[in-house]
N, C-alpha and C positions, 0 to 999 in steps of 0.2 A: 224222627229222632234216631243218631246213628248207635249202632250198639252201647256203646260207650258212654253213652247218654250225653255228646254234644250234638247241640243241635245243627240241623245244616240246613239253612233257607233255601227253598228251591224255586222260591217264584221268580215269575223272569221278568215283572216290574222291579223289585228290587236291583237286579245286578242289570237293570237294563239302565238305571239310574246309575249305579256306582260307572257304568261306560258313560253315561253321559258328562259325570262331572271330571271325569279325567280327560274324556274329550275335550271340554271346558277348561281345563290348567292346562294343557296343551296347547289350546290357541292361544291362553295368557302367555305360557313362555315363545309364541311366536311373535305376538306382539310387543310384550318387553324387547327381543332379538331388535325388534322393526327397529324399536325406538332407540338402544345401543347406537343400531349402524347408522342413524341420524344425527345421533349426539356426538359418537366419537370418532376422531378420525387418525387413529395411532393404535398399533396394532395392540399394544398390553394393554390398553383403556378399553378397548374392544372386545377381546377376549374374555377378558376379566367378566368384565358386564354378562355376556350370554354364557359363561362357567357358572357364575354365581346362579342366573336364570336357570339354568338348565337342572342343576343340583336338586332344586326345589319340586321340581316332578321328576327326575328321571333317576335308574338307580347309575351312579358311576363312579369311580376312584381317582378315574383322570380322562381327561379329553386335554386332544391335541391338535394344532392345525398346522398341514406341513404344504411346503412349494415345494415344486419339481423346478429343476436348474437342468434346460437341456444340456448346455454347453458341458457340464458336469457330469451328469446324469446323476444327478440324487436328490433326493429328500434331505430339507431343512427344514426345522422345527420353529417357525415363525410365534408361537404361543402354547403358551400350558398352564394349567392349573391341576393341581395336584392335592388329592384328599384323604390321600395315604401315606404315610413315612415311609412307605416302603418301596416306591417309586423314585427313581431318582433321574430322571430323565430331567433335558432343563433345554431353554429358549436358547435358539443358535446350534443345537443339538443336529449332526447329519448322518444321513443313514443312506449307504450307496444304494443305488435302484435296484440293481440285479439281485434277482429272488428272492426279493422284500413280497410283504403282503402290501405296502401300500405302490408298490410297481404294478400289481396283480391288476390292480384296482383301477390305475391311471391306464394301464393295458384296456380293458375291458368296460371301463367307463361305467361301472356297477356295483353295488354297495360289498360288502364282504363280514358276513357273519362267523365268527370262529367262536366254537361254546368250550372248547376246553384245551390247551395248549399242553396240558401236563400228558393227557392220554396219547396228542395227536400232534404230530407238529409238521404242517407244510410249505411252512419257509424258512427260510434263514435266518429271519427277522425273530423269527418265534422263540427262539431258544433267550435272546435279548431281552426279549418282553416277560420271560418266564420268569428269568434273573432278577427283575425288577417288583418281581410280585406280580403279576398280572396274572390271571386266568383264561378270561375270555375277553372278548371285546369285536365292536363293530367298526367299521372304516367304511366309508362315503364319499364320494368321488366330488370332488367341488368345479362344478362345470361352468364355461366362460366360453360362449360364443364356439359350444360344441367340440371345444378344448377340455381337458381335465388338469386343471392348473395345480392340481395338490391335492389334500385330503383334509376330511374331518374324522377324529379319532375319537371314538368312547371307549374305555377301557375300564374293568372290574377286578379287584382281588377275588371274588367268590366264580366257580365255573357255574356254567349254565343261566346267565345272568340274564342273557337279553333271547327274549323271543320274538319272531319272524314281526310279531304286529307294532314290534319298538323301530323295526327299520324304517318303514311309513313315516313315524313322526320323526326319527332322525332324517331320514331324506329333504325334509319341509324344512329342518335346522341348518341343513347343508346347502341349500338352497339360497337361503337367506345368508350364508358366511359367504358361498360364493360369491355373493352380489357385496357383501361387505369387504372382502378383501380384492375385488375391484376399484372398492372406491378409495380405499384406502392406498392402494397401488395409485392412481390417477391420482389422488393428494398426494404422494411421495414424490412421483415425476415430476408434477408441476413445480413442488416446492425443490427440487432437484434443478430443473430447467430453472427455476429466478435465481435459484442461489449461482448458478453459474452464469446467467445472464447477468448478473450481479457483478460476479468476481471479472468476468470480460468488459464490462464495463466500466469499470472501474483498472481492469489493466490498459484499457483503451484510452481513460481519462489521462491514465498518470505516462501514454506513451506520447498522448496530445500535447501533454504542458512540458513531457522533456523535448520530444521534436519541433513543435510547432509553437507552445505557446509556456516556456516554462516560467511561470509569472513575468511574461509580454517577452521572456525570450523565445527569440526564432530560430531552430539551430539543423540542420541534418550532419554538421560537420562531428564525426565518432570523437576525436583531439575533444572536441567543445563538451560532449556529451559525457566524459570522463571529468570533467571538470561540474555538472551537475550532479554526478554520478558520487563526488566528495562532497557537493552542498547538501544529498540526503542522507550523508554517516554522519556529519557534523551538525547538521542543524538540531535535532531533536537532542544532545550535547547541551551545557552550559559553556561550551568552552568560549576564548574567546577568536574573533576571526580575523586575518588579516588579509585582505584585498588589494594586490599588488596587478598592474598594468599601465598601458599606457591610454593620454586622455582618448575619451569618446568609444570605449571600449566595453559600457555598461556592467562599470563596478557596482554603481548603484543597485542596477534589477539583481545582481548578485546577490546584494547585501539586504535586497528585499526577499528573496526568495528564502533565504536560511533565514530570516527573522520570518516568515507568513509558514514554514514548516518546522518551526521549534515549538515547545510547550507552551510561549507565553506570544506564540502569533494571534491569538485574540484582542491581545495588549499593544499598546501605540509604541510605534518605529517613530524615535524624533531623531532628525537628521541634523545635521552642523556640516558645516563647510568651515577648516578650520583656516583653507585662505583667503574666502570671501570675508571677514569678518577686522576690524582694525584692531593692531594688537594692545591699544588698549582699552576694548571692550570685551573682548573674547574671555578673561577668568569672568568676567561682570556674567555673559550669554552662557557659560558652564555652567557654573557654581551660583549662579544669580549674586543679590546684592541687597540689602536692609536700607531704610528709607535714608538718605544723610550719609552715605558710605560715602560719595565724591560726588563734587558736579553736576545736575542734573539727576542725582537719584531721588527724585521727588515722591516714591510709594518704596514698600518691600516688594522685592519679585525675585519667583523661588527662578534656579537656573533649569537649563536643557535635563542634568541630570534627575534631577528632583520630577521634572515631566516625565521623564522615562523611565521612571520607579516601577518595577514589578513589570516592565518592558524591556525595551532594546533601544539602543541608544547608538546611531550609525554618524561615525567622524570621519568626515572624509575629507581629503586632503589632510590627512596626521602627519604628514611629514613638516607641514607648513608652521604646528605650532609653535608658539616661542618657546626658549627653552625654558625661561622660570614658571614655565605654566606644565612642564610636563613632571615634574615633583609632584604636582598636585595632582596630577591624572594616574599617576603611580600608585598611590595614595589609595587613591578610589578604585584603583581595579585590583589592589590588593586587600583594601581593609574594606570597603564598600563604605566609603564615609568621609567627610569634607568640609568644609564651615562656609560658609557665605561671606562674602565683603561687607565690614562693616559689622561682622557676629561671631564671636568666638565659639557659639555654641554646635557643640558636629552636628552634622545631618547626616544620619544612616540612608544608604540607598542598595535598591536591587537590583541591577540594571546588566542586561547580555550587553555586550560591549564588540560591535563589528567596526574595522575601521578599514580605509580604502588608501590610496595614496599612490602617485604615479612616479614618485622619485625611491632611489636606490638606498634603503633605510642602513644596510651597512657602509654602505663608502658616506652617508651623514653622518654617524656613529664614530668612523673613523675621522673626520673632520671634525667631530667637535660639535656635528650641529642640531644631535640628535642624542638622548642619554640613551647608554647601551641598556641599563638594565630595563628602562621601559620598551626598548626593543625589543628584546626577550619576552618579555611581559605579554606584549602586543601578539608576536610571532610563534603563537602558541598552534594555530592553524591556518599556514598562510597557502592562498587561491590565487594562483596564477590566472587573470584572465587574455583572453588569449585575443594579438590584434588580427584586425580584419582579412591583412596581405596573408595571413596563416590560415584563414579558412574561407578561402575564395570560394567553396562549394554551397557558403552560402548566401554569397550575393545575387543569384537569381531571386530565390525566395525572399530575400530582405527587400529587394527591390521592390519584388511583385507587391511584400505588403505593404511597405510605404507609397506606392502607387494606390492602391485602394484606401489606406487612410488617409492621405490628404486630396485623393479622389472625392472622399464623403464630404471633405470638411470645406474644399471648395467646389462643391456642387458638379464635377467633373467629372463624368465617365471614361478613363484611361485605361482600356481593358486589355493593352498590348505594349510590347517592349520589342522591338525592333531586332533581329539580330546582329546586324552592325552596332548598335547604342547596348547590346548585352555585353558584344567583345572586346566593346573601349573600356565599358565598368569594370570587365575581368580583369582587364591589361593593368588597369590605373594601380598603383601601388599603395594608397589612402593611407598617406600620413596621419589623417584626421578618425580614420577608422567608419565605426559604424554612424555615429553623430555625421561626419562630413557626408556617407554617404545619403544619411538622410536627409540634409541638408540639399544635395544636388538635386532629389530626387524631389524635393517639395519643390525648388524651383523648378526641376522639368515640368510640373504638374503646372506649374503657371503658365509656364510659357507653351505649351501644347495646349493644340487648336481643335483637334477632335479626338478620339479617341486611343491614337499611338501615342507613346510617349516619347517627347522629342526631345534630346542630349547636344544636340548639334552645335553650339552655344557657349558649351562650356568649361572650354576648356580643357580637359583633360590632358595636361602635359605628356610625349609622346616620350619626354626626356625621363619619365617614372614607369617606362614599361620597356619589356616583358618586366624583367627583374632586376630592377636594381638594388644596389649592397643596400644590407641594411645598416641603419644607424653601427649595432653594436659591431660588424664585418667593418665598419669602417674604422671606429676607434681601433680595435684589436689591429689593424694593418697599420694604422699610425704608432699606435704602443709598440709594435715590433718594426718597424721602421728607427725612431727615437732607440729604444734600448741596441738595436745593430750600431748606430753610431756613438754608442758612448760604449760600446763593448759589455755592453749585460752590466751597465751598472745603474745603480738606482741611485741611492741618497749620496748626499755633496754636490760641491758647486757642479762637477762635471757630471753630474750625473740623469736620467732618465727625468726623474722625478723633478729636480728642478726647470729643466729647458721645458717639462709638458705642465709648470707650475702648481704642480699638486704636493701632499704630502705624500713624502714614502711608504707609510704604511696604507694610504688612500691607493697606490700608485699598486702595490702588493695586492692589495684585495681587488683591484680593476683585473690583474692577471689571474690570479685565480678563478673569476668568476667566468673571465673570457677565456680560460683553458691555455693560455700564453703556457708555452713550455720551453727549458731552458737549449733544449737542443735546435728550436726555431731561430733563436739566436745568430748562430753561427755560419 
């Protein structure tokens, strides 16, 4: 018994025991640590987990774990937990290398015990840590393949906190974070590398379907590629589109592409041809028709737009419609709504509305054969598609792949295109466009014997090459031909517009569009 009459056990079974069971919560908190870096694999679920572990047997106010950034050189605060207010350090926190204690540490690859920072201070760092409430504190070198990739930090508000026999069991802690923030580093990369393999593949996907395959178009020509380049500002738009070119020119894959990349490409694209259709069936094929409307109406049947409800509704050939049909198409792309033949009662509809047409919708307008204001209506986003003679750079490639699909479809292996049968294709001036070229191209496929592709056959008029005028070089040299002999005048008997049979103000808007100027004239 000591003076003072407390007692003091000195047997050394007792304290030989009170070592054993701390021994014992020490491997518990190595094995909790194990089971963290098994379960977690993100650095604040990490942390979290072996701070909370660690608390429970060890004395500390904060631990920290920091990377070293060569290219930098410093120290960043990857994790912390903090069990003091009066620490304010925090995750993403950097601290330059030089004559830091934890450079000391990554220098010398060895733990680092400091018992009192107020008495003594031998780095730069220390005065930081002092600031922050700190005392004393241990730092532990987190080793990686004989690297010291960063540190492990315990840190105390009270000095003299940790003795030589705490650095042992923190070493076995740092041990384990190393190995943890390995794994966690390898989970980041990998999920780093897919997310970028991801985004490449997917910038790879969307360079495939504009150059090569942009819904079955095949393009390298840049002219074309600006013309996809407005089907992906407009399509995800409600707006509506108009599809102006001339025939075999794939208005249609156009008018597929911005309906299959809009909001409701999920939804059915119902097509109309509005010159294939007789005109009077065509409000019947719109609008549908109730059983007993005329003729042959023997059931109700809803129309095209009522199919295209909450879809996209593609009219093509819109120049062709009649005109008492286009009041009612008016109608519907401004109010969304129509009655059926035969039923007074409206039918509301939701319908994107793309339409295509190879004729001149203002010189119809001016004739008469078109209403302006559904023009307008119409012409809210109009897409020039562009003919073949304009992007000759891509008749190798079109070739090549209508060679291979009607290679498959008639059992034929044509794996070559001749340089002579490539120069006549270049030359040809394809009135008919891409449809005529594939046209020729399915015949070469017949008539070839083994594996070249053979042209030799067909024609290709010698009188359409290199270049000749185009259609609109041609009118515009007749328009200014005609206006020279009547002396720049338009309307009256003597005038332009009568000898070339048109109307005046038809005759006006032919000049305009063809850039006819009045000083050509003379």
């Amino acid at each position: 018994m000591d003076s003072d009459g407390t007692h003091i056990n000195t047997d050394p079974n007792i304290q030989d025991g009170k070592d054993l069971w701390k021994k014992l919560g020490q491997y518990e908190v190595i094995l909790n640590i194990n089971n963290a870096i098994v379960s977690k694999l993100n650095y604040k679920d990490l942390f979290n987990a072996i701070a909370q572990t660690l608390r429970i047997n060890f004395p500390l106010d904060c631990t920290a774990v920091t990377i070293y950034h060569e290219q930098e050189d410093k120290f960043s605060v990857i994790a912390i937990e903090l069990f003091s207010s009066s620490v304010e350090l925090y995750t993403g926190f950097e601290m330059p290398s030089k004559g830091s204690h934890v450079e000391w540490v990554r220098q010398h690859k060895k733990p680092l015990r400091v018992n009192n920072i107020e008495k003594r201070q031998r780095f730069v760092s220390d005065q930081m840590l002092l600031e922050q409430g700190l005392k004393s504190y241990i730092v532990l070198p987190l080793m990686s393949r004989n690297e010291c990739i960063g540190t492990f930090n315990i840190g105390s508000a009270d000095p003299n906190r940790y003795k030589e026999e705490d650095i042992e069991f923190a070493e076995l802690v740092a041990s384990q974070i190393a190995m943890a923030v390995e794994n966690v580093r390898q989970h980041d990369e990998i999920n780093n590398l897919t997310k970028k393999l991801e985004k490449e593949n997917a910038y790879l996907q969307e360079e495939i379907k504009r150059t090569h395959n942009f819904e079955q178009i095949i393009t390298q020509n840049q002219a074309y590629k600006k013309i996809l380049n407005s089907i992906e500002q407009v399509a995800p738009t409600n707006a509506t589109v108009l599809i102006l070119g001339e025939s075999g020119t794939g208005k249609e894959l156009l008018a597929r592409a911005v309906h299959s990349r809009s909001k409701v490409g999920h939804k059915p694209l119902v097509k109309v041809n509005c010159a294939a259709l007789p005109e009077n069936l065509i409000e019947s094929e719109l609008f549908g028709h109730e059983k007993g409307a005329f003729t042959g109406a023997l059931t109700d049947r809803p129309g095209r737009f009522e199919l295209a409800h909450g879809g996209t509704i593609f009219l093509d050939e819109i120049g062709e419609l009649p005109l008492q049909l286009q009041s009612k198409l008016l109608r519907v792309l401004q109010e969304g709504e129509f009655e059926r033949l035969g039923n007074p009662q409206t039918v509301k509809v939701e319908v994107r509305v793309i339409a295509a047409t190879n004729r001149d919708l203002e010189i119809a307008v001016n004739e008469g054969q078109f209403r302006e204001d559904l023009f307008y209506r119409l012409n809210v986003f109009p897409i020039t598609s562009t003919p073949l003679r304009e992007r000759k750079d891509d008749i190798p490639i079109l070739a090549t792949h209508f060679c291979k699909k009607y290679g498959r479809l008639f059992g034929k292996n044509v794996n070559s295109i001749p340089d002579d049968a490539m120069e006549r294709l270049m030359a040809y001036h394809w009135p008919g466009n891409i449809r005529e070229l594939e046209n020729i191209i399915e015949r070469s496929i017949i008539l070839s014997q083994g594996n070249v592709l053979e042209v030799g056959d067909l024609n290709l008029s010698e009188k359409h090459s290199p270049h000749p005028a185009s259609f609109e070089d041609m009118q515009r040299a007749h328009i200014i031909k005609t206006l020279k002999l009547t002396k720049g005048k338009i309307s009256g008997s003597l005038g332009a517009a009568h000898i070339l049979n048109l109307n005046p103000k038809t005759l006006e808007s032919k000049m305009k569009k063809l850039g006819i100027q009045r000083q050509e004239l003379d």
